[in-house]
C-alpha positions as CSV (number, residue, x, y, z in Angstrom):
1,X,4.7,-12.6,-21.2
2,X,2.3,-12.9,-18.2
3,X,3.0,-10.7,-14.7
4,X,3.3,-14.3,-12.7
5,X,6.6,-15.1,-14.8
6,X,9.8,-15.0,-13.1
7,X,11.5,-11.3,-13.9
8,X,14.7,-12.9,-14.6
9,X,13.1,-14.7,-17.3
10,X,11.7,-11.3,-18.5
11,X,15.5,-10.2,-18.8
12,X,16.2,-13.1,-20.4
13,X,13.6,-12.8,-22.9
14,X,14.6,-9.2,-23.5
15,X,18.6,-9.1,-23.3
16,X,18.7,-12.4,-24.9
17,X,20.5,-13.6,-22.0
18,X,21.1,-17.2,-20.6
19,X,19.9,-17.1,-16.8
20,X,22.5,-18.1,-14.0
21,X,21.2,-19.6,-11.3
22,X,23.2,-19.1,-8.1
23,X,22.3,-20.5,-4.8
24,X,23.7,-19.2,-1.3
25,X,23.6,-21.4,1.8
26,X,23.2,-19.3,5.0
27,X,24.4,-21.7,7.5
28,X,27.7,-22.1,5.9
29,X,28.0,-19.6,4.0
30,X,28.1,-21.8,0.4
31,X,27.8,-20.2,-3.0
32,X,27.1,-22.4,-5.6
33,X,26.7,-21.2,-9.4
34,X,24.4,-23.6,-11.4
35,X,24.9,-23.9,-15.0
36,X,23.4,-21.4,-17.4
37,X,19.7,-21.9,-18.7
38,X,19.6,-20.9,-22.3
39,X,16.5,-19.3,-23.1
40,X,14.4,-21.8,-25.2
41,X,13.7,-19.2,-28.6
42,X,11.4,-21.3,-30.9
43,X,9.6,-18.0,-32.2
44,X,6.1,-19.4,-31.1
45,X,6.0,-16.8,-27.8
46,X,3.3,-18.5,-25.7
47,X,5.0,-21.6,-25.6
48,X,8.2,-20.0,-25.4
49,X,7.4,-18.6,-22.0
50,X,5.5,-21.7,-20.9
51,X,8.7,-23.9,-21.5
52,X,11.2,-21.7,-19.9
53,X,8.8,-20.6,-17.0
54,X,9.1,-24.6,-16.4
55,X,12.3,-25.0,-16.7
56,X,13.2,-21.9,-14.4
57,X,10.9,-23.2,-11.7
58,X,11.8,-26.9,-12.3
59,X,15.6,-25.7,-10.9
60,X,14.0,-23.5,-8.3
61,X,12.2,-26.6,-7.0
62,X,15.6,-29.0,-7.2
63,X,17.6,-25.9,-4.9
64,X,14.5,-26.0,-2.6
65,X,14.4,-29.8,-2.1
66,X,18.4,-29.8,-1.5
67,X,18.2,-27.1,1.1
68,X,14.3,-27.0,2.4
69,X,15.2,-25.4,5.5
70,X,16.7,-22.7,3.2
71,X,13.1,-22.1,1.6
72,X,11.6,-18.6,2.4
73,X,9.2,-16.9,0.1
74,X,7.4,-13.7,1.0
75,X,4.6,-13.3,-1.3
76,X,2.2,-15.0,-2.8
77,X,3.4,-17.1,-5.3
78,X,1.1,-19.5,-6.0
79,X,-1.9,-18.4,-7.1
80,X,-3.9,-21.8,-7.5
81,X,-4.1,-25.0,-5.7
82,X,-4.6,-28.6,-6.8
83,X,-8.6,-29.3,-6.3
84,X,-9.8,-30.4,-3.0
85,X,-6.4,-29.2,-1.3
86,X,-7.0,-25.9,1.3
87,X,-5.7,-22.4,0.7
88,X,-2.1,-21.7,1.9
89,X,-2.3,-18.0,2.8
Protein backbone atom coordinates (compact mmCIF):
# COMPACT_ATOMS: atom_id res chain seq x y z
CA UNK A 1 0.00 0.00 0.00
CA UNK A 2 1.34 3.41 -1.16
CA UNK A 3 2.21 6.39 1.66
CA UNK A 4 -0.65 8.71 -0.07
CA UNK A 5 -3.39 6.12 1.06
CA UNK A 6 -5.68 7.09 3.69
CA UNK A 7 -4.34 5.50 7.24
CA UNK A 8 -7.65 4.32 8.12
CA UNK A 9 -7.69 2.33 5.07
CA UNK A 10 -4.20 0.93 6.22
CA UNK A 11 -6.13 -0.23 9.49
CA UNK A 12 -8.53 -1.50 7.50
CA UNK A 13 -6.40 -3.51 5.39
CA UNK A 14 -4.50 -4.74 8.44
CA UNK A 15 -7.27 -5.37 11.21
CA UNK A 16 -9.61 -6.54 8.57
CA UNK A 17 -11.92 -3.95 9.67
CA UNK A 18 -14.90 -2.24 7.91
CA UNK A 19 -14.20 1.70 8.10
CA UNK A 20 -16.86 4.04 9.82
CA UNK A 21 -17.17 7.12 8.54
CA UNK A 22 -18.40 9.74 11.11
CA UNK A 23 -18.89 13.32 10.33
CA UNK A 24 -19.18 16.27 12.92
CA UNK A 25 -20.79 19.52 12.14
CA UNK A 26 -19.27 22.40 14.11
CA UNK A 27 -21.87 24.93 13.82
CA UNK A 28 -24.41 22.79 15.40
CA UNK A 29 -22.81 20.49 16.91
CA UNK A 30 -24.25 17.35 14.55
CA UNK A 31 -22.69 13.81 14.61
CA UNK A 32 -23.62 11.81 11.93
CA UNK A 33 -22.30 8.08 11.60
CA UNK A 34 -22.24 6.94 7.95
CA UNK A 35 -22.60 3.34 7.18
CA UNK A 36 -19.66 1.02 7.31
CA UNK A 37 -17.31 0.57 4.11
CA UNK A 38 -16.32 -3.01 3.93
CA UNK A 39 -12.96 -3.32 2.69
CA UNK A 40 -13.11 -4.64 -0.98
CA UNK A 41 -10.63 -8.17 -0.38
CA UNK A 42 -10.37 -9.61 -4.04
CA UNK A 43 -6.67 -10.93 -3.26
CA UNK A 44 -5.27 -8.89 -6.28
CA UNK A 45 -3.50 -6.05 -3.67
CA UNK A 46 -2.87 -3.20 -6.23
CA UNK A 47 -6.27 -3.05 -7.20
CA UNK A 48 -7.46 -3.79 -3.86
CA UNK A 49 -6.11 -0.55 -2.63
CA UNK A 50 -6.93 1.37 -5.77
CA UNK A 51 -10.75 0.47 -5.36
CA UNK A 52 -11.12 1.13 -1.72
CA UNK A 53 -8.77 4.33 -1.84
CA UNK A 54 -11.77 5.36 -4.31
CA UNK A 55 -14.35 4.46 -2.52
CA UNK A 56 -12.92 6.07 0.87
CA UNK A 57 -12.30 9.34 -0.94
CA UNK A 58 -15.51 9.14 -3.09
CA UNK A 59 -17.45 9.46 0.66
CA UNK A 60 -14.92 12.10 1.77
CA UNK A 61 -15.90 14.14 -1.38
CA UNK A 62 -20.01 13.51 -0.73
CA UNK A 63 -19.35 14.91 3.34
CA UNK A 64 -17.35 17.85 1.73
CA UNK A 65 -19.97 18.84 -0.88
CA UNK A 66 -22.81 18.61 1.93
CA UNK A 67 -20.93 20.75 4.31
CA UNK A 68 -18.12 22.85 2.10
CA UNK A 69 -17.83 25.45 4.56
CA UNK A 70 -16.89 22.48 6.95
CA UNK A 71 -13.85 21.61 4.49
CA UNK A 72 -10.37 22.20 6.16
CA UNK A 73 -7.30 20.32 5.15
CA UNK A 74 -3.87 21.11 6.40
CA UNK A 75 -1.46 19.37 4.25
CA UNK A 76 -0.88 18.63 1.05
CA UNK A 77 -3.06 16.35 -0.19
CA UNK A 78 -3.10 16.48 -3.59
CA UNK A 79 -0.06 15.84 -5.07
CA UNK A 80 -1.09 16.30 -8.92
CA UNK A 81 -3.30 18.55 -10.83
CA UNK A 82 -5.33 18.05 -13.94
CA UNK A 83 -3.07 19.51 -17.03
CA UNK A 84 -3.19 23.14 -17.77
CA UNK A 85 -4.86 23.91 -14.23
CA UNK A 86 -2.22 26.07 -11.72
CA UNK A 87 -0.63 24.77 -8.48
CA UNK A 88 -2.78 25.06 -5.34
CA UNK A 89 -0.09 25.42 -2.61
Amino acid sequence: MNDRSPKSLRRSFILTSPLLPVTIVLIIFHFKFEPPVETIRTGDWDADVQQNTARYTALLESVIRRYPGQWLWIHRRWWTRPPGEPDIY
